[in-house]
C-alpha positions in Angstrom: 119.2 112.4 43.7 117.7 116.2 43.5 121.5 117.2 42.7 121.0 115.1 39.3 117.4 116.5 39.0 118.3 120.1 39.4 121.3 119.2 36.6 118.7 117.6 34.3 116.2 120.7 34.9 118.7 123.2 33.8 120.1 121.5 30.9 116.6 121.2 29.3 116.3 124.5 30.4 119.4 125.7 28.5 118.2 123.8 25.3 115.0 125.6 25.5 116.8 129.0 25.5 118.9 128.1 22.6 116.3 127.4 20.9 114.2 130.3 21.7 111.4 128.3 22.8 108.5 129.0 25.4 108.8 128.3 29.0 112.6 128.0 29.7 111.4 129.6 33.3 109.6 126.4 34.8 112.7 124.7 34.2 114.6 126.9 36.6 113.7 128.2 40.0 113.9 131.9 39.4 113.5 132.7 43.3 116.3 133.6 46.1 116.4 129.7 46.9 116.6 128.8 43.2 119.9 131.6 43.2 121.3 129.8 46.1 121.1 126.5 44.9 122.7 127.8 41.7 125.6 129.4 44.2 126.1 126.6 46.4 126.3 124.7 42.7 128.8 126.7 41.8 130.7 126.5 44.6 131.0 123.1 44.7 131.8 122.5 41.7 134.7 125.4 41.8 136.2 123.3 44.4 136.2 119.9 42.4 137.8 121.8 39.8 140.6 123.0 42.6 140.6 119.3 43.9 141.1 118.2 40.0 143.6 120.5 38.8 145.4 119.9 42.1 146.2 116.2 41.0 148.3 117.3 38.2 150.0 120.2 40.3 149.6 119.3 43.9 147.7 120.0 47.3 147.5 124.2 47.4 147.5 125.5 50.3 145.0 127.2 52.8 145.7 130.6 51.6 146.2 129.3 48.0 143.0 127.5 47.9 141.0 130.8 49.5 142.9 132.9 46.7 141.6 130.8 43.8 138.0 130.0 45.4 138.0 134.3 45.2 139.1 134.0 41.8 136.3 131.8 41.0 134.3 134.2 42.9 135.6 137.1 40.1 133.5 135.1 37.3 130.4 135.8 39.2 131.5 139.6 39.5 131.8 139.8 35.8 128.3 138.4 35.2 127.2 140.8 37.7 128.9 143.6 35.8 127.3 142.2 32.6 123.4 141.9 33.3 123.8 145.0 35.8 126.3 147.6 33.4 123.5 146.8 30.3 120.3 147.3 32.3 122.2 150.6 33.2 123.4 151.6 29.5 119.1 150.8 28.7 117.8 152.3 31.3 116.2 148.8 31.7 114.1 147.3 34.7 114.5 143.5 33.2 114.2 141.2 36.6 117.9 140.6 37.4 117.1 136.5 38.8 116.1 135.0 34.8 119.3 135.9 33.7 121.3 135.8 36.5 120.2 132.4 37.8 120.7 130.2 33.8 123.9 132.9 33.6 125.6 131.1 36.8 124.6 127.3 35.2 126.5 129.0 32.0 129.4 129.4 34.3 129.2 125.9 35.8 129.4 124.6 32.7 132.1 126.9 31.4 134.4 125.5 34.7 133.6 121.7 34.4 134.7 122.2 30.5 136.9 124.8 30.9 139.1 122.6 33.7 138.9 119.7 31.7 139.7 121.2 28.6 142.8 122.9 30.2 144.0 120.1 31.3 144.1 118.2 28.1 143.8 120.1 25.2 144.6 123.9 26.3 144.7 125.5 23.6 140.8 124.6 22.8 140.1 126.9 25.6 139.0 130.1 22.5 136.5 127.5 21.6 134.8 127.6 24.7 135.2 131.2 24.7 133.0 131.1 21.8 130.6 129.0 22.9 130.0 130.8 26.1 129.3 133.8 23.9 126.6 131.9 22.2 125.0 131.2 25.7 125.0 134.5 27.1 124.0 136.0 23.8 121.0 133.6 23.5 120.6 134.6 27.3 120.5 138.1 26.6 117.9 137.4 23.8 115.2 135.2 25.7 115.6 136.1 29.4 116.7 140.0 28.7 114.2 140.2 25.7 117.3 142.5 24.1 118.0 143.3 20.5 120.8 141.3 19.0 123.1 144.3 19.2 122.1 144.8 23.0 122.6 141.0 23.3 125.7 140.7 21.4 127.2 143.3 23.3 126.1 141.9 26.8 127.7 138.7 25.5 131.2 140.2 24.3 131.1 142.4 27.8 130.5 139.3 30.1 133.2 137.0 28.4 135.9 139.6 28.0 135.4 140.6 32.1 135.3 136.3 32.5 138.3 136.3 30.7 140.3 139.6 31.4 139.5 140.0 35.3 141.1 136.5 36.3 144.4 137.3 33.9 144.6 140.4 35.4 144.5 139.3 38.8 147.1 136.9 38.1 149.3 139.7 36.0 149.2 141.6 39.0 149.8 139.4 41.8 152.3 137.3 39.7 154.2 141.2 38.9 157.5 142.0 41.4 157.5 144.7 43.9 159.7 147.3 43.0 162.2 148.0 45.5 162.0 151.4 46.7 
């Protein structure tokens, strides 16, 4: 039952930051525990979506399901890169855990949609794209207390290295080895 109260927090939580409105905070636990609940969230939900997906295109195995739970693990790397790379370009101190912390419940959603959208209707996939800029620009706005251009460009950075770094990875290991 907390699993469904810790879902209901955040979602009023992320309603509350897209609509800009006071104490979005108490519905998250900004605190190490509250970033480990969010990870383990993650986590699990990562592999329900490799359990899901693997219905449709079978069983992976060991070392298949380790290289796409790292793959998950990139998405959390380019949120890093996001809150960290425009703190550094402001010479900001803005408190890492209020954005990181709704930013990883952004991503949770992004995989439940994003897995089931894939697996219906692919080609809706931009659209989420565009919604998960709204989040993280919103995010950028309340919990970063940024400018719309600072927010904006947090929000383009973070979906382009959510998008980019997982094609990439798969460019490059999908790529032959020149023989020598």
């Amino acid at each position: 039952m907390k699993l469904f109260a810790v879902i209901q927090q955040v979602i009023a939580g992320w309603i509350m930051i897209l609509r800009g409105e006071a104490g979005w905070q108490d519905r998250f636990r900004l605190t190490a525990p509250g970033l480990a609940t969010a990870l383990a969230l993650f986590y699990v939900f990562a592999f329900l979506a490799v359990v899901f997906a693997s219905m449709q295109v079978g069983v992976p195995t060991v070392q298949g399901f380790v290289d796409i739970m790292l793959i998950q693990s990139l998405w959390l790397v380019a949120l890093l890169i996001g809150i960290f790379g425009t703190r550094a370009a402001l010479k900001s101190q803005v408190p890492v855990l209020p954005i990181l912390i709704p930013g990883i419940y952004a991503l949770i959603a992004y995989l439940v949609l994003g897995s089931l959208l894939s697996m219906v209707i692919g080609v809706l996939l931009p659209i989420l794209w565009i919604g998960l800029l709204i989040l993280f620009f919103r995010l950028g706005r309340v919990a970063g207390g940024w400018s719309l251009g600072v927010s904006a460009a947090f929000a383009v950075l973070t979906v382009v290295l959510l998008v980019g770094l997982p094609m990439t990875l798969y460019m490059l290991i999908a790529s032959p080895i020149p023989a020598a």
